[in-house]
C-alpha positions as CSV (number, residue, x, y, z in Angstrom):
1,X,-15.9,-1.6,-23.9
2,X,-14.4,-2.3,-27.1
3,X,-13.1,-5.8,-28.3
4,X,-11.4,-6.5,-31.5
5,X,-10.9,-10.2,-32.8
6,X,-7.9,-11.5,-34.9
7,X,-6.7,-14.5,-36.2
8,X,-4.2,-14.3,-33.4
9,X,-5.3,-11.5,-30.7
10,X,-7.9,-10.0,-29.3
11,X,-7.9,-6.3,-28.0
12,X,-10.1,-5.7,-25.5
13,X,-10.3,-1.4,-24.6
14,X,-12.4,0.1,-22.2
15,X,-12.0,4.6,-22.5
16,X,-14.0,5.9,-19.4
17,X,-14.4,9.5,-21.2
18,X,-17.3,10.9,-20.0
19,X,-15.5,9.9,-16.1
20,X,-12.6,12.1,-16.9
21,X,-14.5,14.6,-18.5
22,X,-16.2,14.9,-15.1
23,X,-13.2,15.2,-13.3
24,X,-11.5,17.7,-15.3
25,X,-15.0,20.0,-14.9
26,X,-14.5,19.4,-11.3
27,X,-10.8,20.4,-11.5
28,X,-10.8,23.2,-13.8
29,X,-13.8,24.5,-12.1
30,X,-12.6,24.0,-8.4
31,X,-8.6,25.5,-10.3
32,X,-10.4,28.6,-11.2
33,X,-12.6,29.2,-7.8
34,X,-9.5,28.5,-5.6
35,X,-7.3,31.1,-8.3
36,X,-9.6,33.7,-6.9
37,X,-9.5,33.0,-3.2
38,X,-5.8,33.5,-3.3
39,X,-6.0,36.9,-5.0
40,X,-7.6,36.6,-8.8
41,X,-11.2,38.0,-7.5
42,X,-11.3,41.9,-8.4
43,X,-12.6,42.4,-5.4
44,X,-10.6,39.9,-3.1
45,X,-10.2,42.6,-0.9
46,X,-13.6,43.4,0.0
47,X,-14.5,39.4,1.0
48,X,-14.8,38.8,4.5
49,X,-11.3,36.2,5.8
50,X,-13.9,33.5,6.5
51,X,-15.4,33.4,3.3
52,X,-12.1,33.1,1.5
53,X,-11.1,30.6,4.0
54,X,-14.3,28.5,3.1
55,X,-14.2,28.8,-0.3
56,X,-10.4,27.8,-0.6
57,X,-11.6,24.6,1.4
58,X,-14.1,23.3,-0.8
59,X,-12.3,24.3,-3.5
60,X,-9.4,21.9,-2.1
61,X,-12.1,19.3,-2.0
62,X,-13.4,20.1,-5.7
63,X,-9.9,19.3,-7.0
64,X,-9.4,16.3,-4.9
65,X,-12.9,15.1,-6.1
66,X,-12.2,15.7,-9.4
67,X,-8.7,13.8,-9.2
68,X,-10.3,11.2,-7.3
69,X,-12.8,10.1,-10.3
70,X,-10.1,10.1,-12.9
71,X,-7.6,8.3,-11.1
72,X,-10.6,5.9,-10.7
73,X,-11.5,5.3,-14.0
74,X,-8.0,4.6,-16.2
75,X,-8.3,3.8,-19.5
76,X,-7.8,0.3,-20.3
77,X,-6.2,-2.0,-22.9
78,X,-5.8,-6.1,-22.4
79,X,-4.5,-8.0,-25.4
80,X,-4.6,-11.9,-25.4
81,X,-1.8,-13.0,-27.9
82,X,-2.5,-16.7,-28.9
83,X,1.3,-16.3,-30.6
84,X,3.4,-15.3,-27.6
85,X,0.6,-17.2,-24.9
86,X,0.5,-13.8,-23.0
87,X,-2.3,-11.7,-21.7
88,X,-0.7,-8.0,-21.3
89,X,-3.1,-5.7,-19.4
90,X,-1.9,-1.9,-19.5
91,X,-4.1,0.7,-17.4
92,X,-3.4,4.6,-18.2
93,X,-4.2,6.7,-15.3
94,X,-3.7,10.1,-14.0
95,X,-0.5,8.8,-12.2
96,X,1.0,7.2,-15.1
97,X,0.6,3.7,-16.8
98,X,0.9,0.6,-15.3
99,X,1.5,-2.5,-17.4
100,X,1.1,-6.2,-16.5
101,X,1.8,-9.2,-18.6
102,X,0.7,-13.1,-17.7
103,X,1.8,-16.0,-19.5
104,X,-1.2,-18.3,-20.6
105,X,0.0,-21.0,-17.8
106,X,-0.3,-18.3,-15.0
107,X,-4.3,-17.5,-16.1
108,X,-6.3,-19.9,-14.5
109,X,-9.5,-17.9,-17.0
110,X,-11.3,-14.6,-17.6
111,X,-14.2,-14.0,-14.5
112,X,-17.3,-11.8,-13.5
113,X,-16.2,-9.8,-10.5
114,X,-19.6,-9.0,-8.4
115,X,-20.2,-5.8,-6.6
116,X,-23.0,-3.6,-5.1
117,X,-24.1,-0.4,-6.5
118,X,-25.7,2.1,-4.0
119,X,-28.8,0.5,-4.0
120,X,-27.3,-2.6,-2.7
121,X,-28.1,-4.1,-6.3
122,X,-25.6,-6.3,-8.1
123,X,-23.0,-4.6,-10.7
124,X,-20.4,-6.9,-12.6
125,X,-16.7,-6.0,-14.4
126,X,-14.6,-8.6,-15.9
127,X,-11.4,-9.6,-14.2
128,X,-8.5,-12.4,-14.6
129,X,-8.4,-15.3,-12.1
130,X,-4.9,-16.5,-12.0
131,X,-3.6,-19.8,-11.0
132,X,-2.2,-18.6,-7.5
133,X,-6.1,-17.8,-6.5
134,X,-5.8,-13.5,-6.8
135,X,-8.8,-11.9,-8.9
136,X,-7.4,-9.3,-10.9
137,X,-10.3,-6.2,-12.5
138,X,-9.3,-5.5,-15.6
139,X,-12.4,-3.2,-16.3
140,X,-13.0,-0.4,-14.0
141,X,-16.6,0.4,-15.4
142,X,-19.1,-2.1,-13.7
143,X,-22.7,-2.4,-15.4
144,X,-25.7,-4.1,-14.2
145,X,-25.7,-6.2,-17.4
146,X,-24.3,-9.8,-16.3
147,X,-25.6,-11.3,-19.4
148,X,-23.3,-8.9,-21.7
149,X,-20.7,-9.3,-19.5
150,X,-21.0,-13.1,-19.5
151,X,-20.7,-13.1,-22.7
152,X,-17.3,-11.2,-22.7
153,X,-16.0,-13.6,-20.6
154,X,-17.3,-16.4,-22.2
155,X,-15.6,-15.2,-25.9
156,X,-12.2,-14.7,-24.2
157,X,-12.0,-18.1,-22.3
158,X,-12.9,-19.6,-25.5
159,X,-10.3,-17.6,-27.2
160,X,-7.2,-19.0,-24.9
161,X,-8.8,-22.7,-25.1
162,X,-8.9,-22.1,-21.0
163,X,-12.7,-22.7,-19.9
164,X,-15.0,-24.9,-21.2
165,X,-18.7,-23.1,-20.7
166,X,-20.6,-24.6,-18.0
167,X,-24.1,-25.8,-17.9
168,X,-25.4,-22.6,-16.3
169,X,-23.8,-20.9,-19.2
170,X,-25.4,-22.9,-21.5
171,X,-28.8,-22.2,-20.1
172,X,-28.0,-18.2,-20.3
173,X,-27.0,-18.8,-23.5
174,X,-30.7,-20.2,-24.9
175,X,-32.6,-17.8,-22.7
């Protein structure tokens, strides 16, 4: 994640490249394999039905897996204008970008959302809490690093005058 501090905005970005490059080996990979099972092999027709039927189903898989993890890690930019009072949040994705923009009154404050890796341990991402109660992620890249995170949100509650630090966060702070 990358943040950039103004006089009057901060840019927060967060580019989940080596994600996407995973999922493009998976698609390009699983493209060329299922190319073959539907007549690019130079020898497609010495391979048994079954085997070509096989391979054109995992290849189906390999593509969809490969989709899947980009279309799960968009690339990310959330600017917080002290000038207009708006927090605009734009996510680029394999289907397209989706923009959202919040006026300062409708953030409530910047938040650590808590999830499980799979070892059941705790991973955290920074999201929005808005005044209506809903939790909105803003990072798709959770780390095990709460401290670093806290520290995000900390800077950007601080930035909008939202959220005074609490005593726990104080404590973190010294430690």
């Amino acid at each position: 994640m990358k943040v950039e501090e103004s006089v009057n905005t901060i840019k927060i970005s967060e580019t989940p490249g080596c994600l996407w490059i995973l999922g493009v080996f998976f698609v390009v990979i699983a493209g060329i394999l299922l190319w073959g099972t539907l007549g690019g092999f130079s020898n497609w027709n010495e391979i048994e039905t079954w085997e070509l039927i096989a391979t054109f189903i995992i290849c189906v898989i390999g593509i969809a897996a490969g989709v899947w993890v980009i279309s799960g890690g968009p690339i990310t930019r959330v600017v917080i204008d002290r000038l207009e009072n708006t927090v605009s949040v734009n996510k680029y994705g394999f289907f397209g970008k989706r923009s959202s923009l919040y006026r300062f009154e409708e953030v409530s404050h910047f938040c650590l959302i808590e999830d499980k890796d799979s070892d059941d341990l705790p991973i955290w991402s920074i999201g929005i809490r808005l005044t209506s109660g809903e939790t909105i992620p803003i990072t798709a890249m959770a780390i095990h690093a709460e401290e670093l995170q806290q520290g995000y949100v900390f800077q950007f509650n601080e930035y909008m005058r939202k959220e005074m630090p609490s005593h726990k966060q104080y404590l973190e702070l010294d430690e």
